[in-house]
C-alpha positions as CSV (number, residue, x, y, z in Angstrom):
1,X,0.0,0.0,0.0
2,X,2.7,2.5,0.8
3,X,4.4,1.9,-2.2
4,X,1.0,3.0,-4.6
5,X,1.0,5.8,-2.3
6,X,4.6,6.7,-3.6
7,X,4.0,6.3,-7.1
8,X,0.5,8.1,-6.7
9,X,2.8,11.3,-5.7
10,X,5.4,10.6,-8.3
11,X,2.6,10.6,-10.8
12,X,1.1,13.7,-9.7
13,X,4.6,15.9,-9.3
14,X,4.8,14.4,-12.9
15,X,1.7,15.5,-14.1
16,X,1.7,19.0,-12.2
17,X,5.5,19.1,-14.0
18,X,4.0,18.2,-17.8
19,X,1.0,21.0,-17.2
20,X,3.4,23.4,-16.5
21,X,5.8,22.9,-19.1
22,X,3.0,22.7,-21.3
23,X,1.3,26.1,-19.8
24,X,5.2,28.2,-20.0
25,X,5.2,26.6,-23.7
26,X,2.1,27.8,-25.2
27,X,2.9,31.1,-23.3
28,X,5.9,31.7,-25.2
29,X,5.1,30.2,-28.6
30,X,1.8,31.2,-29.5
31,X,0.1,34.3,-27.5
32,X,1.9,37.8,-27.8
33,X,5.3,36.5,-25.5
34,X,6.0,34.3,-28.2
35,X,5.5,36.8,-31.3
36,X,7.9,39.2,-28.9
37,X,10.3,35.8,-29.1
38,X,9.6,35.0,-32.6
39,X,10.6,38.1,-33.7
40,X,14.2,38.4,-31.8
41,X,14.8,34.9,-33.0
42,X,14.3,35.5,-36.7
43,X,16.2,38.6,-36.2
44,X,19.7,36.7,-34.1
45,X,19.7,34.3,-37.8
46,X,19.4,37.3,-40.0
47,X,16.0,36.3,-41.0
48,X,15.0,40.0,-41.8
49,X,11.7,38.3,-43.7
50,X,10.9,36.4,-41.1
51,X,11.2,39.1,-38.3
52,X,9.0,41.3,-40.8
53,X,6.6,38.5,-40.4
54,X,5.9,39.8,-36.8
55,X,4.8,43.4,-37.2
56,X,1.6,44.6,-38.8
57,X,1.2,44.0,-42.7
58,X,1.9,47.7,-43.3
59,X,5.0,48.0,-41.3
60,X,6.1,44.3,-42.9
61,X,5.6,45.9,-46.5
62,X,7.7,49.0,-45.8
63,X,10.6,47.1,-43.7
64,X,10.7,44.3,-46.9
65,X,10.4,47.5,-49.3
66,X,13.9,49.1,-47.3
67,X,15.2,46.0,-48.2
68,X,15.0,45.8,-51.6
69,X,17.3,49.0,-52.1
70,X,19.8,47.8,-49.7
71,X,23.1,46.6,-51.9
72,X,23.8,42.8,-51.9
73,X,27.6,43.5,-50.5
74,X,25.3,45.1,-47.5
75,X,22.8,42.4,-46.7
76,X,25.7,40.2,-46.6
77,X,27.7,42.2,-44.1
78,X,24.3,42.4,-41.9
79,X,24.0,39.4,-42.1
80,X,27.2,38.4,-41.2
81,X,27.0,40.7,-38.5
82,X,23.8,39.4,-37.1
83,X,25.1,35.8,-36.8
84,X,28.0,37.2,-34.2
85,X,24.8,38.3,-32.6
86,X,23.2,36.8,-29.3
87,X,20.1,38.1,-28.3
88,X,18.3,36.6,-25.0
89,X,14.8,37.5,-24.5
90,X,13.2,37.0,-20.9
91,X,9.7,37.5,-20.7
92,X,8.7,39.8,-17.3
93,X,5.4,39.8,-17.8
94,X,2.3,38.9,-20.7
95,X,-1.3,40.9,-19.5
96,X,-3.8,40.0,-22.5
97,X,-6.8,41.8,-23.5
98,X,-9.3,39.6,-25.5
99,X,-12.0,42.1,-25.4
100,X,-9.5,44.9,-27.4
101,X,-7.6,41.8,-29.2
102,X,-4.6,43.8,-27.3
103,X,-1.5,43.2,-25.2
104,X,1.5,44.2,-23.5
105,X,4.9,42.1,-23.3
106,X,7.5,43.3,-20.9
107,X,10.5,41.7,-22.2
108,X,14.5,41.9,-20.8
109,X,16.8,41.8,-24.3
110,X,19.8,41.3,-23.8
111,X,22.6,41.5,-26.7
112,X,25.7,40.4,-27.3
113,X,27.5,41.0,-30.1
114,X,31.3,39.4,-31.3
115,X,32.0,40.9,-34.7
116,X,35.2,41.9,-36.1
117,X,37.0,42.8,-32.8
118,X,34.1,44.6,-31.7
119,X,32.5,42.7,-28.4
120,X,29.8,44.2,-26.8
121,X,26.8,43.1,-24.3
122,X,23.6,45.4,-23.5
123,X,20.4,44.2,-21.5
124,X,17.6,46.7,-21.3
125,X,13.9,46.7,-20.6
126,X,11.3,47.1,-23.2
127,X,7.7,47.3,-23.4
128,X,6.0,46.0,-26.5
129,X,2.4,46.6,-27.6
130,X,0.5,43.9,-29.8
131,X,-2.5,43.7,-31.3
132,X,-4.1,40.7,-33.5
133,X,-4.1,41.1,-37.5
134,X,-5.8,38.2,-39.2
135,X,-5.8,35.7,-36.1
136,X,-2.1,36.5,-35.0
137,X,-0.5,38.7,-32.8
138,X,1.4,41.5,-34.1
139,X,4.1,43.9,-32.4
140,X,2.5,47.4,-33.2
141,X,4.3,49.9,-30.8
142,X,7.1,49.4,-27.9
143,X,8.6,51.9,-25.9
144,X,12.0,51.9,-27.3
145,X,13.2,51.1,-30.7
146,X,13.2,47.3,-30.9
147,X,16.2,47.7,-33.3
148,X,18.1,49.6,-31.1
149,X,22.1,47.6,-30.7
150,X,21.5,45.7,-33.7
């Protein structure tokens, strides 16, 4: 008897474990913590596309349009440069409106960059707004530029 008592436990700490792994995954890979996550990790493998994929149609159209006048000798330096890049992103704090289709994402970035002799690590504090556009979330406004370090 004592011994179903001690796998009983040991199944419950299990499943309490696999809830909230599952609960910390869905918050940062689907709701606006994981489009604030998306966006930073398109961005660290030079995925400049894929990061557009992240802001509001409008903004997308005029970052891809930048783009297309930038020299190929220059995409491939920024590139280069943004694979010496490390960014970490740590989530503070998600508050979801479903009413508004709003958020807010508090996120700590910190980056770290290793790129011809230049070494250099910043961490700051920024606050994102999203809003949904065709079912998923979108970063529309933050309070500093997103961009800033890179």
């Amino acid at each position: 008897m004592e011994r179903n008592k001690k796998l009983a436990v040991v199944g419950l700490i299990a499943l309490i474990a696999i809830i909230a792994t599952s609960f910390m995954f869905l918050r940062t890979s689907r709701g606006p913590a994981g489009t604030v996550v998306g966006f930073y990790s398109a961005m660290e493998r030079g995925d400049f596309e894929g990061a557009a994929e992240y802001l509001p149609a409008e903004e997308r159209d005029l970052m891809l349009a930048e783009f297309e006048n930038v020299p190929e000798e220059e995409i491939e330096m920024m590139e280069e440069m943004m694979e010496a890049l490390d960014i970490d992103v740590n989530i503070l704090d998600e508050t979801i409106d479903e009413g508004t289709g709003t958020a807010t994402v508090e996120a700590e970035i910190t980056r770290s960059i290793d790129f011809m002799g230049m070494e250099e690590t910043e961490t700051e504090t920024i606050t994102f707004e999203l809003e949904r556009e065709n079912g998923n979330w979108v970063i529309v406004d933050t309070d500093q530029d997103p961009m800033a370090g890179l």
